[in-house]
KOLGU-4560 file (N, C-alpha, C; in nm, 3 decimals, padded with zeros to 5 digits):
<recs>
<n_xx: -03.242 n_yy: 04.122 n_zz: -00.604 ca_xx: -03.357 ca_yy: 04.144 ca_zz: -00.687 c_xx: -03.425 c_yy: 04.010 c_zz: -00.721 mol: A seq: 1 type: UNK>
<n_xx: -03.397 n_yy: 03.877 n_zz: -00.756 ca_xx: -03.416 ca_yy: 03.758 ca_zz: -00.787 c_xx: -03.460 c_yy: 03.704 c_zz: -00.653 mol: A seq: 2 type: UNK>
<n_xx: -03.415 n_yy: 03.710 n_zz: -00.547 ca_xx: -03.487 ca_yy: 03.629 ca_zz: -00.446 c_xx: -03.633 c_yy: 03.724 c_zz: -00.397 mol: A seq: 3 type: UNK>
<n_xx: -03.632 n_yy: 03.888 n_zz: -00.415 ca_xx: -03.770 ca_yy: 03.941 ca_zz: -00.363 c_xx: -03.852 c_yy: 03.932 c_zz: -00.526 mol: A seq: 4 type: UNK>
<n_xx: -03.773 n_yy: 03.885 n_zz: -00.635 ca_xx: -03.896 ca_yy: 03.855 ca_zz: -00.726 c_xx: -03.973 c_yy: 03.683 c_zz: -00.716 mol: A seq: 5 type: UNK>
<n_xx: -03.860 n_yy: 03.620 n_zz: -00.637 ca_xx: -03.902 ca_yy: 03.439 ca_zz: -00.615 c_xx: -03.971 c_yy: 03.443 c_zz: -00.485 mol: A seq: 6 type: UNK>
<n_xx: -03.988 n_yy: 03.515 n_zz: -00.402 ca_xx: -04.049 ca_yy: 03.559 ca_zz: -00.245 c_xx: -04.207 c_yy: 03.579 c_zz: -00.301 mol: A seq: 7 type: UNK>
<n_xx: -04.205 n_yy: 03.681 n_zz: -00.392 ca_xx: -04.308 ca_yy: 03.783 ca_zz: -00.466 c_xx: -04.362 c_yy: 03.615 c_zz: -00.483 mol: A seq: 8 type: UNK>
<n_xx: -04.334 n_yy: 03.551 n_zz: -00.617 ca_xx: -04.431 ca_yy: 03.461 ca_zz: -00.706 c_xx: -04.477 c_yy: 03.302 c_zz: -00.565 mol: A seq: 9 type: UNK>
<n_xx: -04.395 n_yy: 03.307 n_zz: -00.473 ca_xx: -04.409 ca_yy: 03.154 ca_zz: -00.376 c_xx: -04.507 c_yy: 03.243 c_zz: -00.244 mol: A seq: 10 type: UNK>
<n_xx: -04.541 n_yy: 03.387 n_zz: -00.243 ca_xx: -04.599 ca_yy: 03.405 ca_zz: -00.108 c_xx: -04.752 c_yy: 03.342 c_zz: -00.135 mol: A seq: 11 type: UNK>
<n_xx: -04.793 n_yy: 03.313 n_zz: -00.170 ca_xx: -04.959 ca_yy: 03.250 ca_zz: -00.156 c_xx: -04.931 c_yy: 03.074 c_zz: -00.145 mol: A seq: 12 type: UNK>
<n_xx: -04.812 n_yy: 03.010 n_zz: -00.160 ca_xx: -04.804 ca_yy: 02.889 ca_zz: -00.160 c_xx: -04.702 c_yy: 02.816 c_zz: -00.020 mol: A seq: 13 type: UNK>
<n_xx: -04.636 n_yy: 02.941 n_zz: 00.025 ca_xx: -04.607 ca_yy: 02.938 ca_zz: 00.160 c_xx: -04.663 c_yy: 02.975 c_zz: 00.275 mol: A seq: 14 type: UNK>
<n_xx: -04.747 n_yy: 02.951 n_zz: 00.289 ca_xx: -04.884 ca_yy: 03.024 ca_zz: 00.415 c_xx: -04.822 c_yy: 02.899 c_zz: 00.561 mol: A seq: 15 type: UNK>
<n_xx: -04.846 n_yy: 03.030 n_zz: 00.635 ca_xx: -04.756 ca_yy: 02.917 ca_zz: 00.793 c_xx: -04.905 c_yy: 02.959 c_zz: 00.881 mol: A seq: 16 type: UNK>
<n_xx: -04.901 n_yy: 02.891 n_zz: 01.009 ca_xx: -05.014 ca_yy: 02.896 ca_zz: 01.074 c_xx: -04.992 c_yy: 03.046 c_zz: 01.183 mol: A seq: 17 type: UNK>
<n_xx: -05.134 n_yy: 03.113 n_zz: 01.206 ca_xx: -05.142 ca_yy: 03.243 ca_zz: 01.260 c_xx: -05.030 c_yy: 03.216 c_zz: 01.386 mol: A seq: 18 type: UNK>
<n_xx: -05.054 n_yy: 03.074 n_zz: 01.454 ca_xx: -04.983 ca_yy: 03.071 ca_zz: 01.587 c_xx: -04.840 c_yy: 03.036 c_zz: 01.551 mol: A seq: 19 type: UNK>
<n_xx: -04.785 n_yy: 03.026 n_zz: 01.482 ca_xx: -04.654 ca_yy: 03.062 ca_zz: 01.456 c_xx: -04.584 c_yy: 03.192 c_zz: 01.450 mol: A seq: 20 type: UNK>
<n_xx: -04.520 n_yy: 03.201 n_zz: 01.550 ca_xx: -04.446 ca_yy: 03.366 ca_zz: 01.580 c_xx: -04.298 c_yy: 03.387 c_zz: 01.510 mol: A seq: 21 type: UNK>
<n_xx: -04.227 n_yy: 03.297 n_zz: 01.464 ca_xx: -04.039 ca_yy: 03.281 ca_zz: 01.488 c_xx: -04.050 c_yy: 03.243 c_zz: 01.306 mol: A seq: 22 type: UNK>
<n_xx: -03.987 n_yy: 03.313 n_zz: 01.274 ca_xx: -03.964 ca_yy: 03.338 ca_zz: 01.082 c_xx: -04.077 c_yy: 03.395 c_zz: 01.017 mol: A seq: 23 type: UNK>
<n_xx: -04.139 n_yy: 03.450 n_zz: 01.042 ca_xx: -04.263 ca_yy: 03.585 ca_zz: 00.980 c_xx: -04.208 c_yy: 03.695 c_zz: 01.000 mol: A seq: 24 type: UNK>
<n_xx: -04.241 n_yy: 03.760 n_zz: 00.894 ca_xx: -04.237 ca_yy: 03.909 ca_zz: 00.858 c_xx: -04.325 c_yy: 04.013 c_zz: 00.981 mol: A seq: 25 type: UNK>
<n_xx: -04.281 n_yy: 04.043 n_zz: 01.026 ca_xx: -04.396 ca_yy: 04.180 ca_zz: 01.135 c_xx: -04.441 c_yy: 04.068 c_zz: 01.251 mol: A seq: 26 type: UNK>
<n_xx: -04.372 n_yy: 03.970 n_zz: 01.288 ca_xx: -04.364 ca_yy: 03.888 ca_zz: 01.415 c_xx: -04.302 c_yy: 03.824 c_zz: 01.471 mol: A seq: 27 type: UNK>
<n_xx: -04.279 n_yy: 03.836 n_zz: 01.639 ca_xx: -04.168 ca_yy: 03.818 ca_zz: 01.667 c_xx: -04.220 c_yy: 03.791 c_zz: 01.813 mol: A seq: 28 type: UNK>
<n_xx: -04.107 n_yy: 03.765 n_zz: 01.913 ca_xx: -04.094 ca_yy: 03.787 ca_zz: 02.034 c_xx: -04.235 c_yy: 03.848 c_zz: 02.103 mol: A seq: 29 type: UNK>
<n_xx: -04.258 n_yy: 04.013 n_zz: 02.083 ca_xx: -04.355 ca_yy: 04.071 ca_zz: 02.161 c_xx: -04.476 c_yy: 03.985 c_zz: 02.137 mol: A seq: 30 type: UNK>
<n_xx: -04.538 n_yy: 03.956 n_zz: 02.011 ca_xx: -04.651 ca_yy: 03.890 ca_zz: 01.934 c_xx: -04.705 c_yy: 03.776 c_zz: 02.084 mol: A seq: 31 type: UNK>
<n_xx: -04.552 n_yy: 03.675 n_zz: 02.038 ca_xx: -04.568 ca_yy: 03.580 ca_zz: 02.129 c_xx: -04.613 c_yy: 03.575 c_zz: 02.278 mol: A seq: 32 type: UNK>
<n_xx: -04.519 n_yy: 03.684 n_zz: 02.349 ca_xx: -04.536 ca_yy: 03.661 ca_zz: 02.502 c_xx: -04.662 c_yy: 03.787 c_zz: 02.500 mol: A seq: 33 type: UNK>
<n_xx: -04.716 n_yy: 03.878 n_zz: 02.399 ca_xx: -04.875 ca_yy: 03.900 ca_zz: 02.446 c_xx: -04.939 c_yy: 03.814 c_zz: 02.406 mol: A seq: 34 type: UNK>
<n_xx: -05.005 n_yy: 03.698 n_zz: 02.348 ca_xx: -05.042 ca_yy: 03.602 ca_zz: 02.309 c_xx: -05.077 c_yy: 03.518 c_zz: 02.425 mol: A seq: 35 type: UNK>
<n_xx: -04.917 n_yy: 03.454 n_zz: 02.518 ca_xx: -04.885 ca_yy: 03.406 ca_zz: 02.600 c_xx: -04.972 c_yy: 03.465 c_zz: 02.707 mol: A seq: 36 type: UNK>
<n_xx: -04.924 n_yy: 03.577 n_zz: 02.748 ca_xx: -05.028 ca_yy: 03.634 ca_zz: 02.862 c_xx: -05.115 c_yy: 03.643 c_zz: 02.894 mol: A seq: 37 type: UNK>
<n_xx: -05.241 n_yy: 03.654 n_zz: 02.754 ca_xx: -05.321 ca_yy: 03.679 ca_zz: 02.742 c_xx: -05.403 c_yy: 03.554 c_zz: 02.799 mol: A seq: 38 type: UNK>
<n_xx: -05.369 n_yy: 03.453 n_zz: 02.708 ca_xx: -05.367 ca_yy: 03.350 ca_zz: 02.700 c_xx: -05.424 c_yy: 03.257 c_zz: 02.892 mol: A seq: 39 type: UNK>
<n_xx: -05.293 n_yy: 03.340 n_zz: 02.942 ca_xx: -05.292 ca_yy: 03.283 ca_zz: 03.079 c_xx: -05.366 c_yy: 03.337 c_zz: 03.167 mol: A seq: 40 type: UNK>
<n_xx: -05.352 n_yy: 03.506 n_zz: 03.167 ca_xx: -05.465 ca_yy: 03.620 ca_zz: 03.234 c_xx: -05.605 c_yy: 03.500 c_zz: 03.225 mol: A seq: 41 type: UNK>
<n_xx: -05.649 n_yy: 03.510 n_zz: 03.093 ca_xx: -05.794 ca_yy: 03.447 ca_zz: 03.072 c_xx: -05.846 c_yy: 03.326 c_zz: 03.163 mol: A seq: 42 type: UNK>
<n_xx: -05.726 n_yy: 03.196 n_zz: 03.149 ca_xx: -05.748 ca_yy: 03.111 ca_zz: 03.224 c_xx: -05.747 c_yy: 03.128 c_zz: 03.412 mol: A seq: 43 type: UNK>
<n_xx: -05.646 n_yy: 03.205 n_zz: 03.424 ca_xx: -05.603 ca_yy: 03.193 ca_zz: 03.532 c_xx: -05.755 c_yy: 03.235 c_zz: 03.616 mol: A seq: 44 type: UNK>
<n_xx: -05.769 n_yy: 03.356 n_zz: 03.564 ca_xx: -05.905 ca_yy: 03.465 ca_zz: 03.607 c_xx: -05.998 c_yy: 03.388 c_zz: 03.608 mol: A seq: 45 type: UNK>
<n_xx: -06.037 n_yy: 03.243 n_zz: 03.530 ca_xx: -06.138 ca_yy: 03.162 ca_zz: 03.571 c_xx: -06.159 c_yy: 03.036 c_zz: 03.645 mol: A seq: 46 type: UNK>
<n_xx: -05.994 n_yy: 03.044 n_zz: 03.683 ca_xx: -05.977 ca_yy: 02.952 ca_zz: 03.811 c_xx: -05.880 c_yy: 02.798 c_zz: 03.753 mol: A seq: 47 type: UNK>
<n_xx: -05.842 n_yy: 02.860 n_zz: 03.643 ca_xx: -05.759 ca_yy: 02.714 ca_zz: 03.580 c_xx: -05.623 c_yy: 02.706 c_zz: 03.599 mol: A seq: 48 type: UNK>
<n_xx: -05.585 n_yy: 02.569 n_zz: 03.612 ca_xx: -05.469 ca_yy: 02.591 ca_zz: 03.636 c_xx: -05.387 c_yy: 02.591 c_zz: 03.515 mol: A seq: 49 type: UNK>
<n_xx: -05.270 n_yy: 02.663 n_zz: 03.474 ca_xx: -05.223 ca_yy: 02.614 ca_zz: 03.387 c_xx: -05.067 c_yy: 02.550 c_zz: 03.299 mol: A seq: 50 type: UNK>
<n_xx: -05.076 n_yy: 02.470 n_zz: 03.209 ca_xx: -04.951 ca_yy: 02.421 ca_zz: 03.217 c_xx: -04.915 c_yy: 02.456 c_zz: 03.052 mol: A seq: 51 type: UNK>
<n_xx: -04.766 n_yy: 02.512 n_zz: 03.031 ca_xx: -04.731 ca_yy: 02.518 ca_zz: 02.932 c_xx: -04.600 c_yy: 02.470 c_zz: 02.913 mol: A seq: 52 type: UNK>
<n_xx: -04.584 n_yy: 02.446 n_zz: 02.794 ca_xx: -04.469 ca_yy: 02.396 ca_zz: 02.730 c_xx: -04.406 c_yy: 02.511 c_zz: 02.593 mol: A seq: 53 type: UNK>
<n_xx: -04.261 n_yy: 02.508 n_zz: 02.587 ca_xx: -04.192 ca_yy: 02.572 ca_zz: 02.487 c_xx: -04.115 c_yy: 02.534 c_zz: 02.437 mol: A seq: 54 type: UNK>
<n_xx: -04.127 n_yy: 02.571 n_zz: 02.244 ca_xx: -04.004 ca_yy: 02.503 ca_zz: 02.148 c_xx: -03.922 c_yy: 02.596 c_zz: 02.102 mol: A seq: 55 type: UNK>
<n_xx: -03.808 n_yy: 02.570 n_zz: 02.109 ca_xx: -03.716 ca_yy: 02.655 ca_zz: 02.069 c_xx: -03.654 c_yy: 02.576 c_zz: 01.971 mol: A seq: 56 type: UNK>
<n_xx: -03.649 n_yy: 02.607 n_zz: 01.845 ca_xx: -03.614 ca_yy: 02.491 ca_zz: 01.726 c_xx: -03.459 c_yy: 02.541 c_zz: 01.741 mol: A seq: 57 type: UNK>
<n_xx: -03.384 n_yy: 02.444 n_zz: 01.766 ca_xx: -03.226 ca_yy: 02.507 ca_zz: 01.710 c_xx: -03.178 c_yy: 02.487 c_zz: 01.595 mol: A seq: 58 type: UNK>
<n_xx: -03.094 n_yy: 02.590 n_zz: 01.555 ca_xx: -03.056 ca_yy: 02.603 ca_zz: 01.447 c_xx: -03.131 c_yy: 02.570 c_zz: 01.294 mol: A seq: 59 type: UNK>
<n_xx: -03.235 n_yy: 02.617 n_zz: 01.284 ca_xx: -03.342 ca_yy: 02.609 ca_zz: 01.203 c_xx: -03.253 c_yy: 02.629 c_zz: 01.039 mol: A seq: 60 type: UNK>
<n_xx: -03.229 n_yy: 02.762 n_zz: 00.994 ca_xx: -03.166 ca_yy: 02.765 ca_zz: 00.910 c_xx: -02.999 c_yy: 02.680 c_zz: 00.877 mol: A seq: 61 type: UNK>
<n_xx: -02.974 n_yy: 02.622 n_zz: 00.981 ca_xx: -02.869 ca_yy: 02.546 ca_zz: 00.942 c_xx: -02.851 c_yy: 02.380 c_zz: 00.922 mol: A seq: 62 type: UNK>
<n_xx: -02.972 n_yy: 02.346 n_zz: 00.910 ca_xx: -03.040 ca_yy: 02.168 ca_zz: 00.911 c_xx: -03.100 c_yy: 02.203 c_zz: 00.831 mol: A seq: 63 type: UNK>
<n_xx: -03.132 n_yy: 02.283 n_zz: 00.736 ca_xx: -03.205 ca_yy: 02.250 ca_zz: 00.611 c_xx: -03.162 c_yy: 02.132 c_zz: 00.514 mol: A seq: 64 type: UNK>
<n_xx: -03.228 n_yy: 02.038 n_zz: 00.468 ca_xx: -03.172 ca_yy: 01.967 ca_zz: 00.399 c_xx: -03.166 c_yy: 02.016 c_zz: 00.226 mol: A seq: 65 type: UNK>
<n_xx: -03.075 n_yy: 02.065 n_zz: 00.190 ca_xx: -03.080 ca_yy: 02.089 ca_zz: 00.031 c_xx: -03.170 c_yy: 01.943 c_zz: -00.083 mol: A seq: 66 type: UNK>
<n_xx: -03.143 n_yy: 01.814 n_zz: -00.013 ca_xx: -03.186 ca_yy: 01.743 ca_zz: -00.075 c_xx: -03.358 c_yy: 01.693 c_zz: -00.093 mol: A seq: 67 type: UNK>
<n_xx: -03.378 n_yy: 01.736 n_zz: 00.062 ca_xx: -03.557 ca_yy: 01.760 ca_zz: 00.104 c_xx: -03.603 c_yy: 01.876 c_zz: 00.057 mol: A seq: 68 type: UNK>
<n_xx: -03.565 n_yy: 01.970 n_zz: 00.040 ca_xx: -03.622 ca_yy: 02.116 ca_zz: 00.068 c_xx: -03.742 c_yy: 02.121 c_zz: -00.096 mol: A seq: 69 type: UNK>
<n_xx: -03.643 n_yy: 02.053 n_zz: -00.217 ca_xx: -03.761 ca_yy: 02.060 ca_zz: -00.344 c_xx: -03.839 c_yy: 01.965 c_zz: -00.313 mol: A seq: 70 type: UNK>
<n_xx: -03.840 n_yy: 01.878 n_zz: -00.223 ca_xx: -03.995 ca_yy: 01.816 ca_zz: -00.260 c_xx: -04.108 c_yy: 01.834 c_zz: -00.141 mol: A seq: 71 type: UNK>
<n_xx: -04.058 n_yy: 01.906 n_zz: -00.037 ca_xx: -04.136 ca_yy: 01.980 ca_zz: 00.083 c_xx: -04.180 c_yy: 02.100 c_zz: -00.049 mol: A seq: 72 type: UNK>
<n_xx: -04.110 n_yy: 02.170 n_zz: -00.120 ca_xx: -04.135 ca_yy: 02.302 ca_zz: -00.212 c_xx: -04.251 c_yy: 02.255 c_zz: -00.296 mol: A seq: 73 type: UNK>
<n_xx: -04.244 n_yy: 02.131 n_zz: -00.385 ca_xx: -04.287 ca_yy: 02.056 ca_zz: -00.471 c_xx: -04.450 c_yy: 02.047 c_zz: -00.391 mol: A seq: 74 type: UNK>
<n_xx: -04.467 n_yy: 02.002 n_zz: -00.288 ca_xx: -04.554 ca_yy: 01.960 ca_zz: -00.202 c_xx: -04.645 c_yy: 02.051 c_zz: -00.181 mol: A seq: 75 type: UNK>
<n_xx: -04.576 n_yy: 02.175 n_zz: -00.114 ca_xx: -04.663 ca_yy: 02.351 ca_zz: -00.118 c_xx: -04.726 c_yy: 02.360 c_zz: -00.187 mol: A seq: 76 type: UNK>
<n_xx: -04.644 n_yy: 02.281 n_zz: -00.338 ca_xx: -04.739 ca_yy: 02.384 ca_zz: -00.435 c_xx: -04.663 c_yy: 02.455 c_zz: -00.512 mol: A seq: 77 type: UNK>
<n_xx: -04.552 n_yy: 02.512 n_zz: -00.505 ca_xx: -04.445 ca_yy: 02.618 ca_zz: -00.546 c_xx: -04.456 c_yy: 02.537 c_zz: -00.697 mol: A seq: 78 type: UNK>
<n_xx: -04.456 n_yy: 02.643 n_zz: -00.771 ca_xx: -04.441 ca_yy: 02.606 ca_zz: -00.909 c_xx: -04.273 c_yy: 02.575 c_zz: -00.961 mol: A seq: 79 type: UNK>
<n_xx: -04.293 n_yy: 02.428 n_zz: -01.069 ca_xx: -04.184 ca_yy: 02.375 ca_zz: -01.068 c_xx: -04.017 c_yy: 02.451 c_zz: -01.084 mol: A seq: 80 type: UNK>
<n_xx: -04.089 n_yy: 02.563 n_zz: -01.194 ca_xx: -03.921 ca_yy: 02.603 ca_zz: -01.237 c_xx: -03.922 c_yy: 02.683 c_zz: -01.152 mol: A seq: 81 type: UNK>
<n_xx: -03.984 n_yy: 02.749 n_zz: -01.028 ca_xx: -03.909 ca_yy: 02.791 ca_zz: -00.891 c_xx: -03.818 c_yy: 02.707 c_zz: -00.806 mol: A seq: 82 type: UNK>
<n_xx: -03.864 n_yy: 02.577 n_zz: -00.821 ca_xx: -03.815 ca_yy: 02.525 ca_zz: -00.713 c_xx: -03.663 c_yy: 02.479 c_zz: -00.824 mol: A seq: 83 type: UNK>
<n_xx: -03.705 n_yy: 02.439 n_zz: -00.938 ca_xx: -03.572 ca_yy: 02.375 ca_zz: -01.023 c_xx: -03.450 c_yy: 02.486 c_zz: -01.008 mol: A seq: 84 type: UNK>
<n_xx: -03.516 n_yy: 02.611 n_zz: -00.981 ca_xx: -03.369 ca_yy: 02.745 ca_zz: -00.982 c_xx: -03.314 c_yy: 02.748 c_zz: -00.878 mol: A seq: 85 type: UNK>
<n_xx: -03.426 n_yy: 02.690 n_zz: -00.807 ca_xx: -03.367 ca_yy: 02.689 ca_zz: -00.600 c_xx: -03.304 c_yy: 02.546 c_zz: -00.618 mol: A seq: 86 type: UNK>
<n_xx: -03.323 n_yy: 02.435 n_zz: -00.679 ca_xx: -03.186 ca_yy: 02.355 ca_zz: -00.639 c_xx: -03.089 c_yy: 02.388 c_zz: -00.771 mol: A seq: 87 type: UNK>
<n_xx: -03.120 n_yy: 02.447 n_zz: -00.829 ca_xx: -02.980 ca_yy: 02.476 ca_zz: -00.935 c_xx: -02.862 c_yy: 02.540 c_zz: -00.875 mol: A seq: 88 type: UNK>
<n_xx: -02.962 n_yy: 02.665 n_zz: -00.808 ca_xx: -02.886 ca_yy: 02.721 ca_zz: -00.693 c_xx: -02.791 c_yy: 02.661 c_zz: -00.596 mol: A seq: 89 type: UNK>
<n_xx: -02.890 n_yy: 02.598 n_zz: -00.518 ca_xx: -02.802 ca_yy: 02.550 ca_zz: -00.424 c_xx: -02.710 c_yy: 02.390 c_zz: -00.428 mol: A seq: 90 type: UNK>
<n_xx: -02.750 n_yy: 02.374 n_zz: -00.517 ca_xx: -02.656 ca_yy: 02.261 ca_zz: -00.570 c_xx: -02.531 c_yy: 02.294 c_zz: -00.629 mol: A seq: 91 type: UNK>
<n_xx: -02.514 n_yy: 02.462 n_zz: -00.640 ca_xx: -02.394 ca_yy: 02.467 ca_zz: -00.669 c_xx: -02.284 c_yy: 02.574 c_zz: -00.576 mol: A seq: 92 type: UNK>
<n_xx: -02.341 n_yy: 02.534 n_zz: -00.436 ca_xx: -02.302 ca_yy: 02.619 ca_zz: -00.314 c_xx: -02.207 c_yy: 02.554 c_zz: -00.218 mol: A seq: 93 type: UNK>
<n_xx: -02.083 n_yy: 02.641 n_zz: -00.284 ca_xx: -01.951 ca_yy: 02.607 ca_zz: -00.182 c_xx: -01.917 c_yy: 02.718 c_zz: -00.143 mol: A seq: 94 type: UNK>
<n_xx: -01.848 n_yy: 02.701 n_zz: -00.032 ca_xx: -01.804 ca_yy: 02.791 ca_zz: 00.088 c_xx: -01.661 c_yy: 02.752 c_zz: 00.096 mol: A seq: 95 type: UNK>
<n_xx: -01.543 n_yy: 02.863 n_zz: 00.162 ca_xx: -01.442 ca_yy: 02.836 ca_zz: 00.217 c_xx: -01.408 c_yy: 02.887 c_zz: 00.369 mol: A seq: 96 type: UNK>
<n_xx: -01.353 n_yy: 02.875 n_zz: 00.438 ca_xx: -01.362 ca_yy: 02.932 ca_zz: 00.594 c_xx: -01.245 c_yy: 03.027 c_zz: 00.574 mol: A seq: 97 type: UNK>
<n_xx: -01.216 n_yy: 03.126 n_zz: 00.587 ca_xx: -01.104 ca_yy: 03.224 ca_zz: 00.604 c_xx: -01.076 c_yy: 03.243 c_zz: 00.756 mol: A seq: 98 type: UNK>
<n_xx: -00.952 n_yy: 03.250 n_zz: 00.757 ca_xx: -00.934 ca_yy: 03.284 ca_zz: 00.955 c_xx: -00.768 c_yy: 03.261 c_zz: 00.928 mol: A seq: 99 type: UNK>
<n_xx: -00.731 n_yy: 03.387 n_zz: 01.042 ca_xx: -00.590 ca_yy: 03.393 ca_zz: 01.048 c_xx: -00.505 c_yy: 03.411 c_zz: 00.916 mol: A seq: 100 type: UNK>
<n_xx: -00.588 n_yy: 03.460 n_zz: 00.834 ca_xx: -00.517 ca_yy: 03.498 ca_zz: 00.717 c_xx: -00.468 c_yy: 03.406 c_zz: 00.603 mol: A seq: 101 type: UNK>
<n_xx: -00.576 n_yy: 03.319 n_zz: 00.660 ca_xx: -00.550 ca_yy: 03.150 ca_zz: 00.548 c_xx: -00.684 c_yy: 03.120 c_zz: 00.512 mol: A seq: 102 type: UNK>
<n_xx: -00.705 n_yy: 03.089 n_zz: 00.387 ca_xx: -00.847 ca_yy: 03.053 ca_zz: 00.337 c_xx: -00.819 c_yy: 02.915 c_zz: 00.356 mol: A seq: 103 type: UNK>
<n_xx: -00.941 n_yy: 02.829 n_zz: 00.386 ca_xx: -00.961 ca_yy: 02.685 ca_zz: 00.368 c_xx: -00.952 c_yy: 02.619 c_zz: 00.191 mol: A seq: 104 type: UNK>
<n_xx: -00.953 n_yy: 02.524 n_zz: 00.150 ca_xx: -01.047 ca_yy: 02.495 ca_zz: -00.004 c_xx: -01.185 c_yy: 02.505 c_zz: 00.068 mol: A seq: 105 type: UNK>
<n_xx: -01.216 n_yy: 02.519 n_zz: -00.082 ca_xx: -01.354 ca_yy: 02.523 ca_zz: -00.094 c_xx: -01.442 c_yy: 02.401 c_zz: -00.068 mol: A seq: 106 type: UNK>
<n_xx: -01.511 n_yy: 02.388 n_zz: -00.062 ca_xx: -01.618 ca_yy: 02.220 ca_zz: 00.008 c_xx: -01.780 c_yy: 02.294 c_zz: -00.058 mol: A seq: 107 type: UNK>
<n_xx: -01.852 n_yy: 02.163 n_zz: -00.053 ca_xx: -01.997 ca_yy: 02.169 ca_zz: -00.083 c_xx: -02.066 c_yy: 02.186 c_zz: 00.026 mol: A seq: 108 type: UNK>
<n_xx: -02.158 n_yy: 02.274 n_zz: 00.030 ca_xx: -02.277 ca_yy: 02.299 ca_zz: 00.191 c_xx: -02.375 c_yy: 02.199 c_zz: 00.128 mol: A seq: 109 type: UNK>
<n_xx: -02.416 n_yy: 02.098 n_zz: 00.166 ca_xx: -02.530 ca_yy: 02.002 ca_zz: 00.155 c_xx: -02.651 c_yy: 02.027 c_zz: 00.277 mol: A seq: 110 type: UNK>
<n_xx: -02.651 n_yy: 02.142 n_zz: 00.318 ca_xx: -02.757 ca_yy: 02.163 ca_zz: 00.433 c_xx: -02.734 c_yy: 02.354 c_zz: 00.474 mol: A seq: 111 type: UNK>
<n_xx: -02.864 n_yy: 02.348 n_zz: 00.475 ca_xx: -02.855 ca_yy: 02.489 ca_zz: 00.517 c_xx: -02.939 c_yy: 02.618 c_zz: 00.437 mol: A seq: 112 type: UNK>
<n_xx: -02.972 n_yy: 02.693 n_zz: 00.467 ca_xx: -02.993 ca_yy: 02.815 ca_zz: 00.394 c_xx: -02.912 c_yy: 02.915 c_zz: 00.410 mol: A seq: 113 type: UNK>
<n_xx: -02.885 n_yy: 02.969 n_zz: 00.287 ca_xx: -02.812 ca_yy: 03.114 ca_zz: 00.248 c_xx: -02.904 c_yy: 03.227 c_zz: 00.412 mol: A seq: 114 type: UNK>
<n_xx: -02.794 n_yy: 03.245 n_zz: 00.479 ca_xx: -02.853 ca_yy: 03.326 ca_zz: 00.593 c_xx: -02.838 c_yy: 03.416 c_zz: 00.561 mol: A seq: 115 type: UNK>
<n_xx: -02.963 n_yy: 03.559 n_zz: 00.626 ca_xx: -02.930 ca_yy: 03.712 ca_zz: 00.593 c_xx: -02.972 c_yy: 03.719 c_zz: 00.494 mol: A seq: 116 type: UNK>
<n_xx: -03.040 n_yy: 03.633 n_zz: 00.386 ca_xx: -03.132 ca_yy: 03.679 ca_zz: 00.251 c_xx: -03.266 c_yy: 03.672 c_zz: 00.249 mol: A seq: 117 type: UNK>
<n_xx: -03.342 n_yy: 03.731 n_zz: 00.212 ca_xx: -03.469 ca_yy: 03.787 ca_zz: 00.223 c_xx: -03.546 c_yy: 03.635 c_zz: 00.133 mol: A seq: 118 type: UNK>
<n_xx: -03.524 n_yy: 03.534 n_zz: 00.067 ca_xx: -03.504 ca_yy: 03.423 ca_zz: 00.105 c_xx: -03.560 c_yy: 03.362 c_zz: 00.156 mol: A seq: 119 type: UNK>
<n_xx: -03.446 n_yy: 03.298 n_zz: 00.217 ca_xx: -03.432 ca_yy: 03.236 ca_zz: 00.319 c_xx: -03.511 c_yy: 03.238 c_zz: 00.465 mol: A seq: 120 type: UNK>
</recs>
C-alpha cells in the first residue's frame, strides 16, 4: 500500500523518454521490435541503407546505488520527505542467504532495488 501511494505522489516527476521501451508500465518487447520495423520498412523502401545498434543494460535493478539514488531523486524533483523515507528505507536493508538448510548472518545491501515491488 505505501509504495503504490509513493508511485501515486513521484509519477509526474519521473517522466522517461517515449523511446524508452524496458521498465514502463504497458511496454515492452512487442512496442520495441514494431518500432524497430517500422522504423526500417520506411528506410529501407526509400533506398537507405541501414545501421543499428542495441543496449541491453545488465542488471539494471541490481547496480543501483543506494547512496546516488536520493540525489538523482532530489534532482527529478521528487519531493524531499519522499525521497528521506526511500533512504530511511533502504538504509536499513539487510538480507541473509538461506540454502541447504543454513541461514547466512545478516549483511547490509548497499546497492540495488527491492525486486518484484511495484516500486522499484
Amino acid at each position: 500500500m505505501l509504495e503504490n501511494i509513493l508511485l501515486n505522489k513521484c509519477d509526474d516527476y519521473l517522466l522517461t523518454d517515449d523511446l524508452q521501451f524496458g521498465f514502463k508500465k504497458s511496454v515492452g518487447c512487442p512496442q520495441a521490435v514494431f518500432t524497430l520495423r517500422t522504423v526500417v520498412q520506411y528506410f529501407t523502401s526509400r533506398g537507405s541503407t541501414i545501421f543499428a545498434a542495441a543496449l541491453d543494460i545488465s542488471k539494471p535493478f541490481d547496480t543501483v546505488s543506494h547512496s546516488l539514488l536520493p540525489k538523482s531523486l532530489v534532482k527529478a524533483g521528487v519531493p524531499n520527505w519522499i525521497v528521506l523515507l526511500l533512504v530511511n528505507r533502504y538504509s536499513k536493508l539487510c538480507v541473509a542467504v538461506h540454502g541447504c538448510g543454513v541461514i547466512s548472518q545478516y549483511f547490509v545491501v548497499k546497492s540495488g532495488v527491492r525486486q518484484g515491488t511495484i516500486l522499484s
